[in-house]
Each structure stands twice: as C-alpha cells, then as structure tokens.
VEXLOTOR-137126 format. One record per residue (C-alpha): residue in one letter; x, y, z. Coordinates in steps of 0.1 Angstrom, whole numbers, plus 5000, padded with zeros to 4 digits. Example, Ala and Ser with C-alpha at 12.3 -4.5 7.8 and 13.67 -1.06 7.14 Angstrom:
2
a512349555078 s513749895071 
//
This chain:
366
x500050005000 x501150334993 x503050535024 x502250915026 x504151085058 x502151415062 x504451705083 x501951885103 x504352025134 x501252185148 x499752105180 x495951955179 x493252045186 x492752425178 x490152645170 x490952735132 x490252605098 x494152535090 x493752245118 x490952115109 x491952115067 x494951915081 x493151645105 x490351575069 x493251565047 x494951335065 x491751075071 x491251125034 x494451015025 x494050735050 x491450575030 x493750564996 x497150535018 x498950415047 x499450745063 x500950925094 x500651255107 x503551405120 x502451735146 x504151885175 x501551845207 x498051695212 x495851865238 x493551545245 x493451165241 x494251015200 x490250935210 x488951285215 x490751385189 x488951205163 x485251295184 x486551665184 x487251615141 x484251365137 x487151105120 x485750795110 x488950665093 x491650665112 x495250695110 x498850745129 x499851045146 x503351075155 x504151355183 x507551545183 x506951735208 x507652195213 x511552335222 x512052495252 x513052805229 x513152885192 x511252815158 x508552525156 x510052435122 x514252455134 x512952245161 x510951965139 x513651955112 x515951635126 x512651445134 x511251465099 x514351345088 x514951035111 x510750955099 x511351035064 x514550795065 x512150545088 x509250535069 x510550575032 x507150735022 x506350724989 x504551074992 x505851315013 x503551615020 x503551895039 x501552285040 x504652475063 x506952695044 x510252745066 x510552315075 x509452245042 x512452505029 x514852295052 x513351945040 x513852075001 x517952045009 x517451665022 x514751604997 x513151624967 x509651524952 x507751634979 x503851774977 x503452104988 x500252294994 x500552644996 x497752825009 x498853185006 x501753405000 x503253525027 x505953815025 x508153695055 x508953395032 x508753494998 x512453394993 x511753055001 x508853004978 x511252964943 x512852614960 x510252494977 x508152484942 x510852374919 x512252074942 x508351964950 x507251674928 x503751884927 x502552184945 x498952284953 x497152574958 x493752564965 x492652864944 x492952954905 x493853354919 x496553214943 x498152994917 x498253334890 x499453554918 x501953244925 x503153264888 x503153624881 x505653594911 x508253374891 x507553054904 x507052734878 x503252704863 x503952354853 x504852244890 x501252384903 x498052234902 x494852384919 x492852184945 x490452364966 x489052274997 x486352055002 x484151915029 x482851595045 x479551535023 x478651235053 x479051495083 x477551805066 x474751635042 x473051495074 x469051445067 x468351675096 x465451925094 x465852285108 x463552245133 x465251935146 x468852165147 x467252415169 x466052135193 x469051975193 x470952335197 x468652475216 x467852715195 x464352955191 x462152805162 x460353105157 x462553305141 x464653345106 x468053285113 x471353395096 x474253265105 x477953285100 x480053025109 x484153045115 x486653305122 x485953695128 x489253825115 x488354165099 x488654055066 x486253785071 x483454065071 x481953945100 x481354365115 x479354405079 x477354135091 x476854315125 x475654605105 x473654465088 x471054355114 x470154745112 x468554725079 x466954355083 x463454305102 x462854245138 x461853855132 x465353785113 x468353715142 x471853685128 x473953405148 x477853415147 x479453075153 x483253035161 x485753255167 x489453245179 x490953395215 x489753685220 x487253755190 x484253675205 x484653965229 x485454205203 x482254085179 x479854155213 x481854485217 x481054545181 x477254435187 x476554635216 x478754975202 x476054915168 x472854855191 x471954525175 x472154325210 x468554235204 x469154065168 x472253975167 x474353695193 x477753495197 x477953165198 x481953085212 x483952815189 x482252505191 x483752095183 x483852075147 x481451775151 x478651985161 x478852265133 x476852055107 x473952095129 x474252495137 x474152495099 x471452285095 x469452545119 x470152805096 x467252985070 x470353135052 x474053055054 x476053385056 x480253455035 x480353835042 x483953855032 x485754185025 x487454304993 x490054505012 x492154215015 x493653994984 x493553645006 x490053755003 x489553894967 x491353624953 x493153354977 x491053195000 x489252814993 x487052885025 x486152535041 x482552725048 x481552755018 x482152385005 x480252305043 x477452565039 x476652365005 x476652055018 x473952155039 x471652245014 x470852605030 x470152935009 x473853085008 x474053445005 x477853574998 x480153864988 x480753904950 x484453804946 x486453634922 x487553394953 x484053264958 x483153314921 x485453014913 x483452814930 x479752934930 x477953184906 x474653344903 x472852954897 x474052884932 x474153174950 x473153534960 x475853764957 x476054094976 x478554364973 x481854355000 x481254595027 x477954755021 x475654595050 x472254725033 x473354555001 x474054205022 x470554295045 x468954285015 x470554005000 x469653835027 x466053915024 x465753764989 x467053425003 x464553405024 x461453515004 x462253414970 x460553104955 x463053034932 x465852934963 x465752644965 x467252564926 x469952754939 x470352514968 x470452234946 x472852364926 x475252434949 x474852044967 x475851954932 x478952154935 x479752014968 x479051634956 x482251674934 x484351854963 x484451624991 x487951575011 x488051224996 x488651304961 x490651534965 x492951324986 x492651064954 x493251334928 x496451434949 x498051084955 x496951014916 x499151304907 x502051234930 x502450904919 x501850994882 x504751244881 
//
C-alpha cells in the first residue's frame, strides 16, 4: 500500500480552519494510503481527537513534541528526517513553508500545498516549488498570483478545499437543529460560521441587522481567542444586542447541525484584503453547500470560482444594506431552493476524499 508521511508540526486540537483542513486531509488520505501524521503536541486523548474532528477513518499520529526555545519548524527538522528515513514514504506532504524550505535540501519530490503567499517567506517559495514533485494551491487566483511571482506553472496544480458530504449532508430538518441546539424555532435565522478576522466581514454582518426586520436574528458561530469579545463589543457599540448573538467556537462535530438550523447561510467577506479577493478556498463554503441552505455571499472572484449566480446570492463586499437585502431575497424568494440544489451538486464533486485521490493520483503519476 502506498505510504504518505504528512508533516503537520502543529499542535491538535485548535480552533481554526488550518487544523481542521489538516486532520480531513489526513483521514482522506487514510482511506487511499497508509498514512501518518507527524504534529508537535496533542491537547487530549488520540480518541477525542477523532470525536473533536468527527474521524471515521483513522490513521497514525506521531508526536514530536515543542522546544523549550526557538522556531517550531528549526525544532521539527531532525525528526522529519529520522521518519522520512524510517518510513521511506512514497509521498511526502506537507503545507509549512520554513521546515518544508529545510526538508527541500534533504529531499526532493515532495507535495506542497501552499495556501497563501506570505511576504516573511517569499524567498523561500522559488525552491520549495521547483524541488516539490507537485504543489497545490487551492485557488485558481492564488496559483496566477503564485506565477506572476516567478514560480513554475507547470509544477502547480489547483485543488480547493472541500468538505465531508457524510457529516455535513446529514438528513436533519431545521427544526430538529434548533431542538437539538437549543435554539428559538420561531424565528429566521442567519448565521455565519468560522473566524471573525476583519477580513472575514463578520462587522458588515453586525451592520447589517440594522436594515433587516425584527423576526430575522443573525447567529455568529466560532471565533478564535479573543474574537468573540470583540464581535459582542461590536454588537453592543451598533445597538443590534436584540438581533444579533455569539455563539463561542464549538467541536467541529457539532457545526453540521448549527448549519442545518440556519434559514440562510451567511460568507460576508471583504474586498479589502487579496486572501479574500482572490486566495482563499473557505472550508464554509464547501460545508454551507453540503447542507443544502440558501447561501448568501460577497461577489468575489475567490467565491466566484466556485459558485455563481445559479448557486448563490451575491452581495457587494462591505455595504451591510446590500447584504440585509441580500439576505432578504434568500429568504422570500421561490426560486431558492434551485439554487440550493445547485450548489449540493457543486459540493458532491468536492468532498475531502477526492481530492485526497486526485492528489496521490498525481504524485504517483509524476
């Protein structure tokens, strides 16, 4: 069977999309490959991990361990090493750019998946791309911002996320979410699930509560240390305590069903920021339309690559009347639910699976 050593020196769980890409990726694999995950720490049991992840295909996990002092990557270098010379995978793959920099002087042929550009390591990019065997980028705008920089078109392929159809195609009804959540049935509810980094959009969201009817409550879900204080700052500062609420980062497990509760599902992305405009592959999306909910989103070429006007409703970046009443129309108009079908569709041909199989085809191919 083929052996794919994934080098992950991350610790696990955490409350952000990278970790969670990482632990899907790696179960996907596990049913094409005999795979391990190298990371740095876990924070509970190998069990809780996979009920934190919802993983029903297991796999190895191989801990390192953190240095007392210094870089994560420095630090994870001479173990790579000793389980790249143990394991003689036959695909190595890994998404950090500094110990995937040091592993490109040891080794070549590697699978890289570079989701962004960063500044702080642009001089490691040019190596990293031409000693991989393939690299990935899970957008068509990073991959021509990627080559317009110098590195090799012929090395990259595009692969954007995906999502777990069995987790988030769940044949739950609404009202059975709420029940389960907890949640009011009486009212329409938005919601917005993930980070609230600024470019996220999530305070045009907030805004936009001023401009929507009393019966329509927005819901943020998620969040990372510190943000969900500074969205109910945001919502008290706008006067929308009444509409809109916070919901702290919840097990990735139970975000199918928060989505399931949803009358619309809610990407308010900026255009301020170009991992937004053009970038991102944001794992919401591919989960919002694998729950077959209304989807209401900002009009940019990074979600544009994925859905268009058959799909979804598309607002303009920023403008919190444009998105209230974008919202609106998902809700009232009779015509939604084509768009919901269309958009399961779309999400049928993403799932982490395939990709994992489109990947390994590709590394063993070349």
């Amino acid at each position: 069977m083929t052996k794919l050593l994934y080098i992950a020196p991350r610790d696990f769980p955490r409350r952000v999309a990278n970790r969670v890409q990482t632990i899907k990726m790696a179960e996907a694999f596990a049913k094409h490959a005999e795979v391990t995950l190298m990371v740095s720490k876990l924070h509970t049991s190998i069990e809780e991990l996979w009920e934190y992840y919802d993983v029903k295909t297991p796999f190895k996990i191989k801990v390192i361990g953190e240095p007392f002092i210094g870089p994560q990557s420095a630090y994870s270098l001479i173990p790579s090493l000793i389980e790249i010379l143990r394991l003689k995978p036959d695909i190595l793959y890994f998404r950090e750019e500094l110990i995937g920099w040091m592993i490109s002087w040891f080794k070549r042929d590697y699978i890289y998946e570079m989701l962004d550009l960063i500044p702080r390591y642009q001089r490691y990019y040019p190596r990293l791309v031409r000693k991989s065997k393939r690299t990935i980028t899970i957008s068509e705008g990073l991959k021509h911002t990627a080559v317009n920089a110098g590195l090799d078109s012929s090395k990259i392929e595009i692969r954007p996320d995906a999502v777990d159809l069995d987790a988030f195609g769940i044949n739950t009804t609404k009202q059975e979410a709420r029940s389960f959540l907890g949640l009011d049935k009486n009212t329409k509810l938005v919601i917005y699930s993930g980070r609230f980094s600024s470019w996220k959009g999530t305070d045009t969201l907030i805004q936009s509560a001023l401009y929507l009817p009393k019966d329509v409550k927005i819901l943020l879900v998620g969040g990372f240390e510190g943000e969900p204080e500074k969205m109910k700052r945001i919502i008290s500062h706008s006067g929308v305590s009444e509409k809109v609420s916070v919901i702290e980062f919840q097990p990735h497990s139970l975000i199918p069903q928060y989505l399931k509760a949803a009358d619309v599902l809610v990407i308010p992305n900026n255009a301020e920021h170009q991992l937004s405009v053009m970038h991102t592959s944001p794992l919401k999306l591919f989960e919002y339309m694998a729950s077959k909910r209304p989807i209401v989103a900002s009009n940019l070429p990074s979600i544009r690559e994925i859905l268009d006007d058959s799909s979804a409703t598309f607002v303009e970046p920023g403008n919190p009347q444009d998105l209230a009443a974008g919202i609106m129309h998902a809700i009232e108009s009779k015509e939604i639910k084509t768009k919901i079908d269309c958009a399961y569709k779309i999400a049928t041909n993403n799932t982490w699976e395939e990709r994992a199989r489109m990947i390994i085809e590709s590394a063993l191919k070349h």
